[in-house]
PyMOL Python script that loads the backbone (N, CA, C, O; Angstrom):
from pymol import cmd

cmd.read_pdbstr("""\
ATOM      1  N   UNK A   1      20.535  20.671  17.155  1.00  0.00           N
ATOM      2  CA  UNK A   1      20.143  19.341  17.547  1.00  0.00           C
ATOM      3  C   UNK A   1      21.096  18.308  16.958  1.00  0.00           C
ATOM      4  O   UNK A   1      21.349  18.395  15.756  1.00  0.00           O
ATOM      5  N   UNK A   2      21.702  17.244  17.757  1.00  0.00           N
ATOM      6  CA  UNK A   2      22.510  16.389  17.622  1.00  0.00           C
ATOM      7  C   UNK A   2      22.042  15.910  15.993  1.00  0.00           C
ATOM      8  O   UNK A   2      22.601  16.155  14.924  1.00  0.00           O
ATOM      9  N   UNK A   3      20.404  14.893  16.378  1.00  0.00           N
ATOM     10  CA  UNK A   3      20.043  14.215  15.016  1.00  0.00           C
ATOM     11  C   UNK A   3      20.231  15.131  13.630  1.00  0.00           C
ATOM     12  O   UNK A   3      20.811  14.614  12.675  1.00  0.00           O
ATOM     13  N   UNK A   4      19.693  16.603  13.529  1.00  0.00           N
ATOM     14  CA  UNK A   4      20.005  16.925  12.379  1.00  0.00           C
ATOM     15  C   UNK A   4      21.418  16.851  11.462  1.00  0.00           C
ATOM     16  O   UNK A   4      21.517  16.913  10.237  1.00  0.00           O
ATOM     17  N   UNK A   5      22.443  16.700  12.439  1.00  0.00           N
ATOM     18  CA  UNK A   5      23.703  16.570  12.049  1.00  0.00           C
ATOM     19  C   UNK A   5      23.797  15.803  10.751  1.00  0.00           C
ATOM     20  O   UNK A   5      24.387  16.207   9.749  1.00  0.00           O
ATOM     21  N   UNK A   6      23.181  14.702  10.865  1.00  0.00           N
ATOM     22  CA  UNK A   6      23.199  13.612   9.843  1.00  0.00           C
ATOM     23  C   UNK A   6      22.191  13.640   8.514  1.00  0.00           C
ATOM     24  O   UNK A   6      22.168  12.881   7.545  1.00  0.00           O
ATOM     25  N   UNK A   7      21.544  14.550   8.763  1.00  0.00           N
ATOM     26  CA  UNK A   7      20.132  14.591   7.761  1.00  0.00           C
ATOM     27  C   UNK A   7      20.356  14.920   6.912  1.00  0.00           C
ATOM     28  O   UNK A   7      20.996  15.972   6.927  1.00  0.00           O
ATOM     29  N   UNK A   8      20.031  14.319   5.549  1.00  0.00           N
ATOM     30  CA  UNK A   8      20.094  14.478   3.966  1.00  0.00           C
ATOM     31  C   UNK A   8      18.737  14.862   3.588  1.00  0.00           C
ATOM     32  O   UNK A   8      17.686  14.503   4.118  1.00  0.00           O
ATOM     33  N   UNK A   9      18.873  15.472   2.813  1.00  0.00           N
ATOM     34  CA  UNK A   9      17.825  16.766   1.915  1.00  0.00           C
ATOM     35  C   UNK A   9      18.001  15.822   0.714  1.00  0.00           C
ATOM     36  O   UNK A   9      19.058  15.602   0.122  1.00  0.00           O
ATOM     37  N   UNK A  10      16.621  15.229   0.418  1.00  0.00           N
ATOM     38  CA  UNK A  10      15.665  14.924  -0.748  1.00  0.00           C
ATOM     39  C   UNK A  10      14.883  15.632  -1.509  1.00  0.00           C
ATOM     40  O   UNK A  10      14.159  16.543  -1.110  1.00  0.00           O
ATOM     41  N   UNK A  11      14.999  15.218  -2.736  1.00  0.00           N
ATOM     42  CA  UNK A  11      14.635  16.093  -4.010  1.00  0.00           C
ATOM     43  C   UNK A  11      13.790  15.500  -5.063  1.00  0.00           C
ATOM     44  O   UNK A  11      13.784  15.832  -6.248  1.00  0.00           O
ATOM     45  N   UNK A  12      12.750  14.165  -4.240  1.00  0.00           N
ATOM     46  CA  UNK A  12      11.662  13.558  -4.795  1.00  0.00           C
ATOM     47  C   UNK A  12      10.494  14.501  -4.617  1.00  0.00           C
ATOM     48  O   UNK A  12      10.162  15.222  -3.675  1.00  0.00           O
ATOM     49  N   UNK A  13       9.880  14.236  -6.022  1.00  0.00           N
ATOM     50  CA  UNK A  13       8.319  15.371  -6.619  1.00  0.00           C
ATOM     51  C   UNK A  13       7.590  14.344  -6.716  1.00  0.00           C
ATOM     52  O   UNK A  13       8.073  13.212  -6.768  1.00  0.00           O
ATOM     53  N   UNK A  14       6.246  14.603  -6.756  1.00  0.00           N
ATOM     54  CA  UNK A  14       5.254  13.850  -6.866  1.00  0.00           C
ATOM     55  C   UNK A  14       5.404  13.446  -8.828  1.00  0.00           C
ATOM     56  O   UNK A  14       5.555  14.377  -9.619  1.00  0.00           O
ATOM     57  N   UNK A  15       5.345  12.325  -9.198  1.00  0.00           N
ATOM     58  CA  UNK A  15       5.436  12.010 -10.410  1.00  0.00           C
ATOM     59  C   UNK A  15       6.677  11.410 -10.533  1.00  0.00           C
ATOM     60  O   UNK A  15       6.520  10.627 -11.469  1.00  0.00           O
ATOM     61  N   UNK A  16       7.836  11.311 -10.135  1.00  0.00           N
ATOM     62  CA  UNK A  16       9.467  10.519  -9.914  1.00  0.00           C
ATOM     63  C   UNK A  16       8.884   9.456  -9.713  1.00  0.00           C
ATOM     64  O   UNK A  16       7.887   9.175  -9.048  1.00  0.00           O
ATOM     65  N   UNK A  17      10.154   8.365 -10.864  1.00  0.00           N
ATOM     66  CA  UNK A  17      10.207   7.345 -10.384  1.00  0.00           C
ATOM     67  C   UNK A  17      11.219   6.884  -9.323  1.00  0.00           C
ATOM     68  O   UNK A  17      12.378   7.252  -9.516  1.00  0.00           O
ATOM     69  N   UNK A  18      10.984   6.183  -8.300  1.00  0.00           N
ATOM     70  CA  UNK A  18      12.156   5.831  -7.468  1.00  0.00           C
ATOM     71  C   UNK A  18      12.348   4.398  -7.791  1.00  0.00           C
ATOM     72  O   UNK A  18      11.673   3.768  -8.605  1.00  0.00           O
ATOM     73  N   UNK A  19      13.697   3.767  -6.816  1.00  0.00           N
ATOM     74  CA  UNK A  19      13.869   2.423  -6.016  1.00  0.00           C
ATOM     75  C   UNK A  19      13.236   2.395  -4.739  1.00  0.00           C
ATOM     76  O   UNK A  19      13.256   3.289  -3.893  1.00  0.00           O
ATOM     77  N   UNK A  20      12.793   1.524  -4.691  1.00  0.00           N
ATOM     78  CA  UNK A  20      12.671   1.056  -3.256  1.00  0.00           C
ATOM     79  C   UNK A  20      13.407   0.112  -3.104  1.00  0.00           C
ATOM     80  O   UNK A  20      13.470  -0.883  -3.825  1.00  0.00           O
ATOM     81  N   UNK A  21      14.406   0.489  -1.564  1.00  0.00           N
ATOM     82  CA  UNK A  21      14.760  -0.921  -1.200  1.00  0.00           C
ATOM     83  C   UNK A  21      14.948  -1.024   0.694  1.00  0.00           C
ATOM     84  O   UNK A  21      15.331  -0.280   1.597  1.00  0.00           O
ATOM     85  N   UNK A  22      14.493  -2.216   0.574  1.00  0.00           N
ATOM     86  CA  UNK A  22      13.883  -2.589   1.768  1.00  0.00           C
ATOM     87  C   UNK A  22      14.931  -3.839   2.552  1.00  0.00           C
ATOM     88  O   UNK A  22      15.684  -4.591   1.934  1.00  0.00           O
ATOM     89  N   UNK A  23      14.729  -3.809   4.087  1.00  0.00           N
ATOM     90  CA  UNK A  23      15.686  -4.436   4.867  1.00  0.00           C
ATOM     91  C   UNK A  23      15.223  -5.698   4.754  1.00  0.00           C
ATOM     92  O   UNK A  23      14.034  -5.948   4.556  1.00  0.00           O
ATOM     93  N   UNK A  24      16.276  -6.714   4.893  1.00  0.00           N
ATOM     94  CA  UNK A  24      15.595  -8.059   5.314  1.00  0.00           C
ATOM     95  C   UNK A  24      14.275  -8.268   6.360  1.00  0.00           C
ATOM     96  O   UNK A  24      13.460  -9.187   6.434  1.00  0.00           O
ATOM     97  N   UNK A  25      14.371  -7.439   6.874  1.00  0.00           N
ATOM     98  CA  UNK A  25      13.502  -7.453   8.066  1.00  0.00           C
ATOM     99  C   UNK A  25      11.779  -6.503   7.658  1.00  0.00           C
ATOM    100  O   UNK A  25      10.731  -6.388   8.293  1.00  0.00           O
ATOM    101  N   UNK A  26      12.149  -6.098   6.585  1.00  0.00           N
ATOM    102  CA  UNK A  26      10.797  -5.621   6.192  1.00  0.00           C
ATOM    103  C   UNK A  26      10.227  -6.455   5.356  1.00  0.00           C
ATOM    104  O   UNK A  26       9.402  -5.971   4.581  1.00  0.00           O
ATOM    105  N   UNK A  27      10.531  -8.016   5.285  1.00  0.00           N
ATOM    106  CA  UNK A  27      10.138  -8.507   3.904  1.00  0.00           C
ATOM    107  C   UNK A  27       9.546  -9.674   4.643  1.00  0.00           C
ATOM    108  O   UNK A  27      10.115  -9.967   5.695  1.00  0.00           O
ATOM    109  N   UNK A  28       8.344 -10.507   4.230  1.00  0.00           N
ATOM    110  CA  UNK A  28       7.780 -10.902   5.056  1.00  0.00           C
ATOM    111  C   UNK A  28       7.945 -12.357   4.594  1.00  0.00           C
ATOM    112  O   UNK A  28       8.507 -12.243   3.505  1.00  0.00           O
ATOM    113  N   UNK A  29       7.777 -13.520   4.810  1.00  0.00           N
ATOM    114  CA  UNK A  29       8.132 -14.999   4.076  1.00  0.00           C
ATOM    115  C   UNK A  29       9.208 -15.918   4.594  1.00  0.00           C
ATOM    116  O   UNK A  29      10.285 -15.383   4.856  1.00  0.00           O
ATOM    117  N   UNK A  30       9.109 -16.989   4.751  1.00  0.00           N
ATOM    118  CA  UNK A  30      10.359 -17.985   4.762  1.00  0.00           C
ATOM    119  C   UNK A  30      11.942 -17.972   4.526  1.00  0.00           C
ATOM    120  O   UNK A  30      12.975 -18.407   5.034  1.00  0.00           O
ATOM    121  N   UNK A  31      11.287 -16.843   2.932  1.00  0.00           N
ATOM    122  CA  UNK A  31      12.277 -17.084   1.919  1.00  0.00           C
ATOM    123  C   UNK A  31      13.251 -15.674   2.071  1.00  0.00           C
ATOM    124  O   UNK A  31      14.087 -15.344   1.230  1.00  0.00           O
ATOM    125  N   UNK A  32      12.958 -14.930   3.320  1.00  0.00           N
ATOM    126  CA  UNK A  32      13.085 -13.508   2.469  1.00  0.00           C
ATOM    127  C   UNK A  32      14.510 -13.231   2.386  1.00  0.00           C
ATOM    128  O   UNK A  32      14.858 -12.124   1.976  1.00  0.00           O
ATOM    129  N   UNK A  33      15.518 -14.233   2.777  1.00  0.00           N
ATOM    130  CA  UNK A  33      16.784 -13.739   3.049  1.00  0.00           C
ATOM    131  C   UNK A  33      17.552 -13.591   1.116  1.00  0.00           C
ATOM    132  O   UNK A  33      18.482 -12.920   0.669  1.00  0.00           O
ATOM    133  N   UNK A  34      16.244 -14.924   0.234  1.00  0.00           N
ATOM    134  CA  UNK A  34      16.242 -14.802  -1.145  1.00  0.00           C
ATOM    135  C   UNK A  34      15.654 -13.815  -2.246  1.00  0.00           C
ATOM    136  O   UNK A  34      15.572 -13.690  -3.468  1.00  0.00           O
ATOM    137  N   UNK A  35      15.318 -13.230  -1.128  1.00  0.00           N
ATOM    138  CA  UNK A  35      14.356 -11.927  -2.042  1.00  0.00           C
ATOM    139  C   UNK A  35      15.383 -10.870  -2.341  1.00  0.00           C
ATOM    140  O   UNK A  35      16.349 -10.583  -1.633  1.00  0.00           O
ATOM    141  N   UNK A  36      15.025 -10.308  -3.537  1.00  0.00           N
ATOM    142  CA  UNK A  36      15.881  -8.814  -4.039  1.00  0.00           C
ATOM    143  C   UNK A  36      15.924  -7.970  -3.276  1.00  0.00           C
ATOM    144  O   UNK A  36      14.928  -7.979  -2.552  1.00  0.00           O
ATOM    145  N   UNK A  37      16.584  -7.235  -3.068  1.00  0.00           N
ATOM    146  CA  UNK A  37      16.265  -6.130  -1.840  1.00  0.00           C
ATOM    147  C   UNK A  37      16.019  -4.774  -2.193  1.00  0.00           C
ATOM    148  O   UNK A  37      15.702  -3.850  -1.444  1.00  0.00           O
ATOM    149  N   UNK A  38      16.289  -4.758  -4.004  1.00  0.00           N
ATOM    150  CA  UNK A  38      15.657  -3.168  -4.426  1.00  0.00           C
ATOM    151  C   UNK A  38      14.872  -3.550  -5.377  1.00  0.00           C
ATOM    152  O   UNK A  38      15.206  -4.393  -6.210  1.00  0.00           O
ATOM    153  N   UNK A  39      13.472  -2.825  -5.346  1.00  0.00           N
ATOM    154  CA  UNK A  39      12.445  -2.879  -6.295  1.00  0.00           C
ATOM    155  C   UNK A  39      11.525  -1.741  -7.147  1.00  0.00           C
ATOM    156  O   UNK A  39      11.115  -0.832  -6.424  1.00  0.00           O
ATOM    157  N   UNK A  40      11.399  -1.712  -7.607  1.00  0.00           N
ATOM    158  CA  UNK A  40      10.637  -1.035  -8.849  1.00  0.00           C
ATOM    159  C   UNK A  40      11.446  -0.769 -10.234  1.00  0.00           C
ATOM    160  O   UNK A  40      12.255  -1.546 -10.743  1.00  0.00           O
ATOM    161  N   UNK A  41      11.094   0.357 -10.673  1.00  0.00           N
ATOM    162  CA  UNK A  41      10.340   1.982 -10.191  1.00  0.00           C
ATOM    163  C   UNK A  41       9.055   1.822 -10.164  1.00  0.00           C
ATOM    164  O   UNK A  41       8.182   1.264 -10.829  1.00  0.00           O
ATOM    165  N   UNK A  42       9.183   2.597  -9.012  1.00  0.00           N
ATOM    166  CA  UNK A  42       7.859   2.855  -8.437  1.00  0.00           C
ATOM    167  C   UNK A  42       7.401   4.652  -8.545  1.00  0.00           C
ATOM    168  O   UNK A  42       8.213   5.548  -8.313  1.00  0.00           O
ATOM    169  N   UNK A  43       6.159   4.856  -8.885  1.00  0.00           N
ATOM    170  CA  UNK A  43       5.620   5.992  -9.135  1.00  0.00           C
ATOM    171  C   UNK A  43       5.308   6.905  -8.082  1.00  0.00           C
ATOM    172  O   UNK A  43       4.436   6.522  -7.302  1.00  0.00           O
ATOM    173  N   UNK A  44       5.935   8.272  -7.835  1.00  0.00           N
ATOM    174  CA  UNK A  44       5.586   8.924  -5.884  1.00  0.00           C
ATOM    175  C   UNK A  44       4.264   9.492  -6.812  1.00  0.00           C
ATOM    176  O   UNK A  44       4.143   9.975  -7.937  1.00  0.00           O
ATOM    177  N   UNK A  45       3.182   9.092  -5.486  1.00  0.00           N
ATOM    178  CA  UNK A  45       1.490   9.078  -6.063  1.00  0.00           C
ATOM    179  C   UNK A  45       1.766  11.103  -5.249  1.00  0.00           C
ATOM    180  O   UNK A  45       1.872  12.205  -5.787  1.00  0.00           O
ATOM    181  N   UNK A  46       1.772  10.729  -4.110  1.00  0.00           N
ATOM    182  CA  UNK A  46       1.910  11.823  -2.974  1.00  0.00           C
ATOM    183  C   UNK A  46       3.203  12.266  -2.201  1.00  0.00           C
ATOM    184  O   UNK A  46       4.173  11.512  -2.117  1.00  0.00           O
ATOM    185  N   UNK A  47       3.180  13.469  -1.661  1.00  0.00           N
ATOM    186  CA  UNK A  47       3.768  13.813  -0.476  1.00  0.00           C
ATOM    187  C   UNK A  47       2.931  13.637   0.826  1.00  0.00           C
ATOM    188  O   UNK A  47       1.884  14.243   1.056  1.00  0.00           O
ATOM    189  N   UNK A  48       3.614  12.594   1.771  1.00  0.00           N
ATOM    190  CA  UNK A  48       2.542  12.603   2.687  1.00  0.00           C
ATOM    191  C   UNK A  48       3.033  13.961   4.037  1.00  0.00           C
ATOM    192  O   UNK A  48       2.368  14.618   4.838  1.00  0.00           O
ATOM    193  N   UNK A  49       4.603  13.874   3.686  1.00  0.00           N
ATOM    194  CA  UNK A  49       5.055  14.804   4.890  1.00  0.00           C
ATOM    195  C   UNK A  49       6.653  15.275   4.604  1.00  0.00           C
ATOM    196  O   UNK A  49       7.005  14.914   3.481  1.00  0.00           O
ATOM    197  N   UNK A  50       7.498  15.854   5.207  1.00  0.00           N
ATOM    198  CA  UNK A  50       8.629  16.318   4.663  1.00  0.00           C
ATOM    199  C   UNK A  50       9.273  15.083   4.031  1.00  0.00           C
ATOM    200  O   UNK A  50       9.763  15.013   2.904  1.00  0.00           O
ATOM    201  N   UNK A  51       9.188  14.141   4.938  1.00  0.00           N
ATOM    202  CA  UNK A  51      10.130  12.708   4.571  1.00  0.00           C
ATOM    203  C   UNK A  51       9.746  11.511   4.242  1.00  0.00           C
ATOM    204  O   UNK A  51      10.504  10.582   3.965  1.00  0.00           O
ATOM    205  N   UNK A  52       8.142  11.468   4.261  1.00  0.00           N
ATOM    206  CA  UNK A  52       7.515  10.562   3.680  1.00  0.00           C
ATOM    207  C   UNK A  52       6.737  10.260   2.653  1.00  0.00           C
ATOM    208  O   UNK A  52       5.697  10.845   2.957  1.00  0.00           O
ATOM    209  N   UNK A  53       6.447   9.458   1.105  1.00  0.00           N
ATOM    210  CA  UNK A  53       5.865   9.800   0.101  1.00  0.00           C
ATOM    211  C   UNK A  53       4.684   8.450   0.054  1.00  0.00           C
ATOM    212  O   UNK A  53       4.773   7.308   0.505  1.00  0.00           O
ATOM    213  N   UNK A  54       3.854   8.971  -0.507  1.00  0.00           N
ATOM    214  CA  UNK A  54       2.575   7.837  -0.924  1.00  0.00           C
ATOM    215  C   UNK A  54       3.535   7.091  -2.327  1.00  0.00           C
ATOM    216  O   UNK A  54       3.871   7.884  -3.206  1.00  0.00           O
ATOM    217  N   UNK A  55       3.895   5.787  -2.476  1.00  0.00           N
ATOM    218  CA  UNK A  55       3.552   5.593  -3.552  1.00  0.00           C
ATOM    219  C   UNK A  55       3.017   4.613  -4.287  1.00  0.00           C
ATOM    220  O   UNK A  55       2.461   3.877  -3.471  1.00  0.00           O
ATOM    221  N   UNK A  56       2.797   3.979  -5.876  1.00  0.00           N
ATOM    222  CA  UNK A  56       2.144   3.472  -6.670  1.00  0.00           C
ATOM    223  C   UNK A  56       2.333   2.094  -6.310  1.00  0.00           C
ATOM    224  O   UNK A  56       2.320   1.458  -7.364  1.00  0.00           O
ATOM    225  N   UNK A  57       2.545   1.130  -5.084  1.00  0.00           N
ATOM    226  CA  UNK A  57       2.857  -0.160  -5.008  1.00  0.00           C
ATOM    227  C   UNK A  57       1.521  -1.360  -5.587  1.00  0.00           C
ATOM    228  O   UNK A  57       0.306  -1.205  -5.464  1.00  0.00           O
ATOM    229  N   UNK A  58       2.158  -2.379  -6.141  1.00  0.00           N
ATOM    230  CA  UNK A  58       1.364  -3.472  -6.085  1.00  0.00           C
ATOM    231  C   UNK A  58       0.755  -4.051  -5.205  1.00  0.00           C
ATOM    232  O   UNK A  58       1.488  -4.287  -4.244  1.00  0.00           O
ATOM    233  N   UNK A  59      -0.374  -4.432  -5.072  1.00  0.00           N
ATOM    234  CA  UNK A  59      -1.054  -5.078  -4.010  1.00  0.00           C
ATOM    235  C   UNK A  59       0.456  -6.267  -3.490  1.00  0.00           C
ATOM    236  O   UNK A  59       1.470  -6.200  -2.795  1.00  0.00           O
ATOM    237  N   UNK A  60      -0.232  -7.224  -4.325  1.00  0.00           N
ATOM    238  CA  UNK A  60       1.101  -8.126  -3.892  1.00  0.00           C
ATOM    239  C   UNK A  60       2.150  -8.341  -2.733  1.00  0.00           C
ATOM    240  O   UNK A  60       2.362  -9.286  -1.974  1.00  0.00           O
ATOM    241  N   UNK A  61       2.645  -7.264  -2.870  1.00  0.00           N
ATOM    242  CA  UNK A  61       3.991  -6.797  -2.065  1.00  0.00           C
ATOM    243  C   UNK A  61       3.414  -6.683  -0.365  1.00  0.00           C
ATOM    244  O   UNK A  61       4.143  -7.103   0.534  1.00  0.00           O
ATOM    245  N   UNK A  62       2.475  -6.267  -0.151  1.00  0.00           N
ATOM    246  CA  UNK A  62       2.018  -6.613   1.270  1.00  0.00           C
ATOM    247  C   UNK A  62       2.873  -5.656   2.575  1.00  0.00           C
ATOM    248  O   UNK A  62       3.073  -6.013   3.736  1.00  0.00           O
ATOM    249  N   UNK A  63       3.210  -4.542   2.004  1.00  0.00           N
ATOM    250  CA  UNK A  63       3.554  -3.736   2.713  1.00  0.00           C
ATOM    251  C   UNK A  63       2.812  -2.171   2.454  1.00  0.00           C
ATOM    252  O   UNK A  63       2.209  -1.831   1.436  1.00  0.00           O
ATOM    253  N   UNK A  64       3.033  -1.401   3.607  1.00  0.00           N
ATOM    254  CA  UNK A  64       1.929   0.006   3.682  1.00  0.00           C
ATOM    255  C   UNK A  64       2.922   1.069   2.521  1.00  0.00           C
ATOM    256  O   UNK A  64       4.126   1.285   2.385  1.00  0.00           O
ATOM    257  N   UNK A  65       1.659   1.547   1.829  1.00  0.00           N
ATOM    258  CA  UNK A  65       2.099   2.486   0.456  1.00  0.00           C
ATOM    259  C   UNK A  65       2.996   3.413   0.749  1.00  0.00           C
ATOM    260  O   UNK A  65       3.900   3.710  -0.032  1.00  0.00           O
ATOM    261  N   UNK A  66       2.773   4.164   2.337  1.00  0.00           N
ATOM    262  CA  UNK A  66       3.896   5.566   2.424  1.00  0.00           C
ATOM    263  C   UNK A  66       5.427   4.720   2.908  1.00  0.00           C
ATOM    264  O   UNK A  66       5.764   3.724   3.549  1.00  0.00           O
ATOM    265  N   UNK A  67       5.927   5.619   2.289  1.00  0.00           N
ATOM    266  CA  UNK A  67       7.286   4.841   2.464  1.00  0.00           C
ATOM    267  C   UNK A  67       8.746   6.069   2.727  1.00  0.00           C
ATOM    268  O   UNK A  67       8.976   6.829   1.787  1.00  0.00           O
ATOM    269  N   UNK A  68       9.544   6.164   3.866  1.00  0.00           N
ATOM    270  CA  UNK A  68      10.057   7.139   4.658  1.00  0.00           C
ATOM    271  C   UNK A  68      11.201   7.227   3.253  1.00  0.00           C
ATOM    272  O   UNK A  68      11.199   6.233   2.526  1.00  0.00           O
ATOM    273  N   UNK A  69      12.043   8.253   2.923  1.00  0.00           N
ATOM    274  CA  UNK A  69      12.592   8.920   1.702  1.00  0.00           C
ATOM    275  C   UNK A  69      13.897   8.235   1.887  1.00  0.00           C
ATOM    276  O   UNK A  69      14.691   8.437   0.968  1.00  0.00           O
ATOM    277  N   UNK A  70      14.540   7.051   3.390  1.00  0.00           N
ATOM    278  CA  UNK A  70      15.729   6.993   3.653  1.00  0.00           C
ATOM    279  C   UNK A  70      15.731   5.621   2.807  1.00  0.00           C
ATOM    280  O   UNK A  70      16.758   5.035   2.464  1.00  0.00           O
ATOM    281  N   UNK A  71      14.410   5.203   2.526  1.00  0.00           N
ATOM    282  CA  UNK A  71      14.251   3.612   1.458  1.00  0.00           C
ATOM    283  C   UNK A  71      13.695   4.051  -0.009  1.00  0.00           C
ATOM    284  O   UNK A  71      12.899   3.393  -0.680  1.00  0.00           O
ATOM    285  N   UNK A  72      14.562   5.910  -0.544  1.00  0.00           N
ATOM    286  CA  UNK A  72      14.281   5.546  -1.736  1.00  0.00           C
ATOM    287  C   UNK A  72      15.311   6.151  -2.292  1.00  0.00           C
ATOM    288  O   UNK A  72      16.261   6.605  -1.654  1.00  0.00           O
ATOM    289  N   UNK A  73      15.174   6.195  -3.588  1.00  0.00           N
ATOM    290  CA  UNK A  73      16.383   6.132  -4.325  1.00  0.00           C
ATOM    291  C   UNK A  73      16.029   6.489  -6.221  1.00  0.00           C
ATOM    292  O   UNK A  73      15.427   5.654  -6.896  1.00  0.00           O
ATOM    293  N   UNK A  74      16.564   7.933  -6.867  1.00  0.00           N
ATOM    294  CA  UNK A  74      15.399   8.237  -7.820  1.00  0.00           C
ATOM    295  C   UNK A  74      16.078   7.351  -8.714  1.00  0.00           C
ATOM    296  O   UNK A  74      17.213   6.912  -8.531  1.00  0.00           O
ATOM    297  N   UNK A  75      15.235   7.074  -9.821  1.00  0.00           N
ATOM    298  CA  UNK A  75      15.372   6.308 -10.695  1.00  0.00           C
ATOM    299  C   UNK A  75      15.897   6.917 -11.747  1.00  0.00           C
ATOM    300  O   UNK A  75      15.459   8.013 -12.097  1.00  0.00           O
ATOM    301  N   UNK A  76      16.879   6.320 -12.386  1.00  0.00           N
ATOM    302  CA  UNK A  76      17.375   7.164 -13.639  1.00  0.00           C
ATOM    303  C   UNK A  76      17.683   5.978 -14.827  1.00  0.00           C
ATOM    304  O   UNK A  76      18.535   5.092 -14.757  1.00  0.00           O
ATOM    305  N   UNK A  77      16.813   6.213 -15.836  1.00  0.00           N
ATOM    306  CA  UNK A  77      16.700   5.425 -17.047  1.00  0.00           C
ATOM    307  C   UNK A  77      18.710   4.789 -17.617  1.00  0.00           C
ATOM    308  O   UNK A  77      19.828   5.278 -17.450  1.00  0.00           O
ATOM    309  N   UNK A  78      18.383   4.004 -18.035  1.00  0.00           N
ATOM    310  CA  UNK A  78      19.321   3.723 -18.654  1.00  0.00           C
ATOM    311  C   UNK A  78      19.899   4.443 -19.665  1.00  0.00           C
ATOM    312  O   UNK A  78      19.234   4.778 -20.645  1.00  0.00           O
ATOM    313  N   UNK A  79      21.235   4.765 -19.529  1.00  0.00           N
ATOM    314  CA  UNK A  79      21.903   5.570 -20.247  1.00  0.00           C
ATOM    315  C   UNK A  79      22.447   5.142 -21.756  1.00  0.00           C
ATOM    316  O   UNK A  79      22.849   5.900 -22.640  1.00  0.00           O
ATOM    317  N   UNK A  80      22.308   3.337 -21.786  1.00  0.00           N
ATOM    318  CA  UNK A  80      22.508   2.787 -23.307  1.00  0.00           C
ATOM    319  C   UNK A  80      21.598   3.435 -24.483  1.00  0.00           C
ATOM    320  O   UNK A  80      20.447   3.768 -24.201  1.00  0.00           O
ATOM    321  N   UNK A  81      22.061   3.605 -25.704  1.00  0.00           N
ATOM    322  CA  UNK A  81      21.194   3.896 -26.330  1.00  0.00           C
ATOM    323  C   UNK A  81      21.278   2.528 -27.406  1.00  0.00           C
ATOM    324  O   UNK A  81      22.203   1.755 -27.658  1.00  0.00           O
ATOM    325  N   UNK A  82      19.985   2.611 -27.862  1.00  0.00           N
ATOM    326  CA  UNK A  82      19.438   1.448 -28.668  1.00  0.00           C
ATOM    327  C   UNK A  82      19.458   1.511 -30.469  1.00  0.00           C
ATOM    328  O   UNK A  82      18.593   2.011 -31.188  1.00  0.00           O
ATOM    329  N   UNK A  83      20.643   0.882 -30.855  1.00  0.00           N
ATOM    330  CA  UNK A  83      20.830   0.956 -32.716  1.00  0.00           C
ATOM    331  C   UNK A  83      19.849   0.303 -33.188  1.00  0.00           C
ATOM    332  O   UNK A  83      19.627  -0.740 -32.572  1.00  0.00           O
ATOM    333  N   UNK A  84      19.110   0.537 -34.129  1.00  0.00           N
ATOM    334  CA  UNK A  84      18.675  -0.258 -35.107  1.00  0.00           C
ATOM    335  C   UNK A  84      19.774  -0.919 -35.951  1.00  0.00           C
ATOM    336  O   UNK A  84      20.897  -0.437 -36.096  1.00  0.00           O
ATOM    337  N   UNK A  85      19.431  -1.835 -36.385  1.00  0.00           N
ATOM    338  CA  UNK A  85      19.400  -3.311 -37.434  1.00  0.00           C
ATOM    339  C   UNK A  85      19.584  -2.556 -38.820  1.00  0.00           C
ATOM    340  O   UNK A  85      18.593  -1.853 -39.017  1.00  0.00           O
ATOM    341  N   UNK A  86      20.293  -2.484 -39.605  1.00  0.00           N
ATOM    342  CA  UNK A  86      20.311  -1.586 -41.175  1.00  0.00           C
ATOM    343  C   UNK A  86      20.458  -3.145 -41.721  1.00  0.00           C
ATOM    344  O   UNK A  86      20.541  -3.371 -42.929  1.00  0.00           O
TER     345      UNK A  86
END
""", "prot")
cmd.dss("prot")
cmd.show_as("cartoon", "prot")
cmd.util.cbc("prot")
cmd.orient("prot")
């Protein structure tokens, strides 16, 4: 099949934190061309299907919890490490 040609294999588990980031066009407001366009980490609650995950969003945000795997992105802590003060 033509479409599989292009398809990337994801390696999000339930418990990963991801990014989400979302198109201008998924963001709802006046303002949205001022809005950030990547947000969290966000917590995957579920697997809803091969390519789609439930996850931990804020009410707030005003968009539906499952979210397709091509708007995420895993999260990986910061690699600085932190000195104490002597």
């Amino acid at each position: 099949m033509r479409h599989e040609k292009y398809r990337v294999d994801y390696k999000f588990h339930v418990g990963d934190h991801v990014w989400l980031h979302l198109s201008k066009e998924m963001l709802q407001g006046p303002t949205k061309k001022l809005k950030p366009i990547k947000y969290g980490p966000f917590e995957i609650m579920e697997q809803v299907s091969e390519n789609a995950f439930r996850l931990n969003l804020p009410v707030y945000m005003n968009i539906y919890l499952v979210v397709n795997v091509e708007y995420l992105k895993l999260y990986e802590p910061s690699m600085l490490i932190e000195y104490e003060a002597n």
